[in-house]
N, C-alpha and C positions, 0 to 999 in steps of 0.2 A: 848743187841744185842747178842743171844747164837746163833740160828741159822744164820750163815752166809757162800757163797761159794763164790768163785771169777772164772770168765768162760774168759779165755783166746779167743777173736775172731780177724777180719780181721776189718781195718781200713776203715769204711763209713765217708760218712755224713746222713745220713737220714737211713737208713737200711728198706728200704719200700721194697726193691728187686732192683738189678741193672740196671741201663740204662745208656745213654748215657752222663747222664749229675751226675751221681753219681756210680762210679766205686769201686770195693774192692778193699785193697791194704793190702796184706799179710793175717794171719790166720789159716786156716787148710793147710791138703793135698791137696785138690781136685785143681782141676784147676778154678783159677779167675772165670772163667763163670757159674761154677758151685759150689760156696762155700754154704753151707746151712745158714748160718750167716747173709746172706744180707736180710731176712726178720725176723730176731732179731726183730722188733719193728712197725712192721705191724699190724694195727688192723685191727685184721680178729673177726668180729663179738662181738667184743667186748674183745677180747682176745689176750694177744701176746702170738706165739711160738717163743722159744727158742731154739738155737743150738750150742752144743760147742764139738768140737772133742777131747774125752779125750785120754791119752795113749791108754786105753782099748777100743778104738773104741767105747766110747759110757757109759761105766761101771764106773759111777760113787758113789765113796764107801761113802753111806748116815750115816754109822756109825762113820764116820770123822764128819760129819755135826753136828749128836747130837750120842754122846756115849748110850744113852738110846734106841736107834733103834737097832732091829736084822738088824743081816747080810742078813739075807733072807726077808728084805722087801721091795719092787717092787716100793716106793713111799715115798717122805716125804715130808708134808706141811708146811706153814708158815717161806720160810728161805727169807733173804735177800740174793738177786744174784746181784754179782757187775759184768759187766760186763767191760774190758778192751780190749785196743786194742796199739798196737805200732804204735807210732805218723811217720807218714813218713817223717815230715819237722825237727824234730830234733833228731828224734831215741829217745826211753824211751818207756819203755809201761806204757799207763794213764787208770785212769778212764773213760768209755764212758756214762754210764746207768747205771743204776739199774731195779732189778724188789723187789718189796715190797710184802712180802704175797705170794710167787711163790712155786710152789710146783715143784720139783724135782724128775723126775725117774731114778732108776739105769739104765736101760739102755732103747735104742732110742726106739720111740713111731713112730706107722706108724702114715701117715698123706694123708687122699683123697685132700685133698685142692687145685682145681686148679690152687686159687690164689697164691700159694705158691709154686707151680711146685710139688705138691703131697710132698717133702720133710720131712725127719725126724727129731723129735725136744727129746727133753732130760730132757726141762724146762719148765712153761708157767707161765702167769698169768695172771691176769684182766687187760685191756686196762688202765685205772684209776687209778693201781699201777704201773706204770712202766712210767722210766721219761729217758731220752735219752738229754746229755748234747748237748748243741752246741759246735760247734768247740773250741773256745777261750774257755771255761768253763772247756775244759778239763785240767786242771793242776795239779790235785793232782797223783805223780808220784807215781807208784808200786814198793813195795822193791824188786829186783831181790837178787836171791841166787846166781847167780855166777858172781855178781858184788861183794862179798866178803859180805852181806848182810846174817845175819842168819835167817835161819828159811824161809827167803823170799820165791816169788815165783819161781818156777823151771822150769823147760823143759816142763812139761804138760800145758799144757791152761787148768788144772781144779788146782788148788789152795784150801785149807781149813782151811789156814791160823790159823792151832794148835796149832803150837810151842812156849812151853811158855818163849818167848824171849819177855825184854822188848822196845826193837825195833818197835817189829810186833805190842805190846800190844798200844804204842803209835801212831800208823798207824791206828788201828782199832778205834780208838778215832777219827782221823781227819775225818773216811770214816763216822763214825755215826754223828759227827758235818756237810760234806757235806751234807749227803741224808737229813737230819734235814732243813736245809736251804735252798733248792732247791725245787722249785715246778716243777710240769709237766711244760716241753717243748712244747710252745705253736707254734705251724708254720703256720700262716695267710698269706692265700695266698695274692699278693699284684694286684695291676688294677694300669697301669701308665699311664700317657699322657705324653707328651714332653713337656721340658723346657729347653733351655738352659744357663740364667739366675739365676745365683747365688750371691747375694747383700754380700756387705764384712758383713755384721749383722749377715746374715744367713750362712756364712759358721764361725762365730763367736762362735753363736748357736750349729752348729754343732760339730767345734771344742770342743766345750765342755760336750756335752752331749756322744759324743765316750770314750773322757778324762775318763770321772766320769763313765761310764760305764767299761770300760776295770779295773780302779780302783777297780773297786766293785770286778769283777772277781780275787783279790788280785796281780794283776800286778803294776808292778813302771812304771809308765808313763813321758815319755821327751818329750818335744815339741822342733821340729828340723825343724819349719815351716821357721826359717830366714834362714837355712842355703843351701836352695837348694838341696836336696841330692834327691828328687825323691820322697817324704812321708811327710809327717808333725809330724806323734807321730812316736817315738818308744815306745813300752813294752818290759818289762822282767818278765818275775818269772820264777826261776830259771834255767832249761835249755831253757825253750820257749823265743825265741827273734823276735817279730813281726815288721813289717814295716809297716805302717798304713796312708793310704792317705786317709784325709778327704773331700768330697763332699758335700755341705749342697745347700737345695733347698727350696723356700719360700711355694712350695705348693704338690700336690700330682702326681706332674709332674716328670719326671725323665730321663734326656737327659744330662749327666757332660761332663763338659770342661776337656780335659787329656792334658797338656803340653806335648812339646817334650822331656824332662827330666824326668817327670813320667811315659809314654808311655814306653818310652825303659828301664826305672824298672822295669816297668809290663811284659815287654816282656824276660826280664834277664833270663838266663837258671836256676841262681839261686831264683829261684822268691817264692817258696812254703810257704814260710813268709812272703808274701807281704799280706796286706790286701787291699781294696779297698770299705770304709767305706760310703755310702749317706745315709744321713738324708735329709728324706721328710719333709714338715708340720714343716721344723726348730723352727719357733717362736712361735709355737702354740700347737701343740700336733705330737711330732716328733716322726718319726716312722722312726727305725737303720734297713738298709737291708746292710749285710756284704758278699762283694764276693771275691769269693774265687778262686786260678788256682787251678783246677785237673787234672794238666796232657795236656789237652786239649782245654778247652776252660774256662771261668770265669762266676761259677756260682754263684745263691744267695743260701745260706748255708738256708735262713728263709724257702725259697719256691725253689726248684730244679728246677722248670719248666722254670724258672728266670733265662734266660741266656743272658749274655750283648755279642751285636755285635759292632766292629769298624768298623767307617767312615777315613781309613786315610787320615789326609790332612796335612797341616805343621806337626799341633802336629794328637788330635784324638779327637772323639765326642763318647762317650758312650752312648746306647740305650740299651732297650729293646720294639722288636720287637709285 
């Protein structure tokens, strides 16, 4: 891994371009409605554009990337771009993406693309090399420099992570073990019908199959289903601390029961940790849609368009519409 840069951006979910149901939070200068970032991972024709606001407006020094490049060269191919962003629900900047094989311009490239609001990009690469974690995936935390961390990254959102400290050196080892293990992020959109029936089996099922998932994403998992609290799992790694209410359903139906106890969790000012976890298809070929509060309303993280409405009654009935 010689060619590598790190692109400081602003906090998505899905980076298709923004809407109502997937907002920026932090990143450049520009104002929220107009950060160029939010279509980081857009396939446009087979291609993502990339956008990262460096100190230099844009001048990004490729002779950091590879010492073998002049100064006066307008381009350089084949780096690994890690893309990061700071977590809103616990502060840290994480890993979001990658692009693999991206070619890199010192400075911004115009762009006609309607779909992309004409906007200028810095990075790009093939649709096929570029993988965009989901939310919980993101946990591999970025060394800051003025958390006392040498060499780390600094003030710029452009990073090149040179310094030969063996700090960085073992950081740059966990990023080539992540991108190594991770495939493209796959986002299937989902078709629901209603069900409001969930058998103690299948939320059994379910219970377990979020368990061994969140697991996998190297989280410590506790089951806190006797004690009431609002959630059934907590997670930890490291600074991330999730509260994770499981829903499991026996078929591809999608209507869950919310208690009056978990309801006003979900509604908590502090909620941006709260997870709200359904498994379809529990016993059989289960399929995890994870939603998520933005601020606004509770999306699905899988598919955006996936926004659940409340029926209040005692407790609440969750749908999608």
């Amino acid at each position: 891994m010689e060619r590598i840069l790190f692109a400081n951006i602003g906090w998505m979910i899905h980076y298709q371009g923004q809407s109502a149901n997937d907002t920026i939070s932090g990143g450049g200068s520009y104002r929220n409605d107009d950060k160029h970032e939010a279509f980081n991972f857009q396939n446009l024709h087979g291609v993502c554009y990339g956008y990262v606001q460096s100190v230099n407006w844009g001048h990004i020094t490729l002779s950091r990337i590879d010492t073998s490049i002049e100064n006066t060269a307008d381009k350089i191919d084949d780096v690994l771009v890690i893309w990061t962003a700071r977590r809103p629900d616990s502060g840290g900047t994480y890993i979001v993406g990658w692009y693999k094989h991206a070619t890199v311009y010192r400075d911004f490239q115009k762009s006609y693309a309607k779909e992309r609001k004409k906007y200028t990009y810095n990075i790009m690469a093939k649709d096929e090399d570029c993988t965009l974690l989901s939310v919980d995936d993101r946990t591999l935390e970025v060394p800051r420099a003025q958390r006392g961390q040498e060499g780390g990254m600094g003030q710029s959102n452009v990073w090149y992570a040179d310094k030969d400290v063996s700090a960085i050196k073992v950081f740059l080892q966990q990023v080539k073990d992540l991108v190594l293990s991770m495939g493209k992020t796959s986002k299937k959109k989902k078709h629901f019908k209603i069900n409001v029936e969930a058998k103690k089996l299948v939320e059994e099922a379910a219970i377990k199959l979020v368990k061994e998932t969140y697991e996998k994403r190297g989280f410590k998992v506790l089951s806190v289903e006797k004690d009431n609290l609002g959630w059934d799992l907590e997670a930890r790694k490291d600074k991330v601390h999730l509260r994770i209410e499981v829903k499991g359903l026996a078929n591809e139906e999608i209507s869950a029961h919310i208690t009056q106890n978990e309801y006003s969790k979900m509604r908590d000012k502090d909620n941006a940790n709260y997870r709200l976890c359904i498994v379809t298809n529990a016993l059989h070929t289960p399929e995890l849609s994870t939603f998520i509060y933005d601020g606004d309303k509770w999306i699905c993280e899988e598919d955006c368009e996936i926004v659940l409405s409340f029926d209040e009654q005692v407790a609440a009935v969750a749908y999608v519409k």
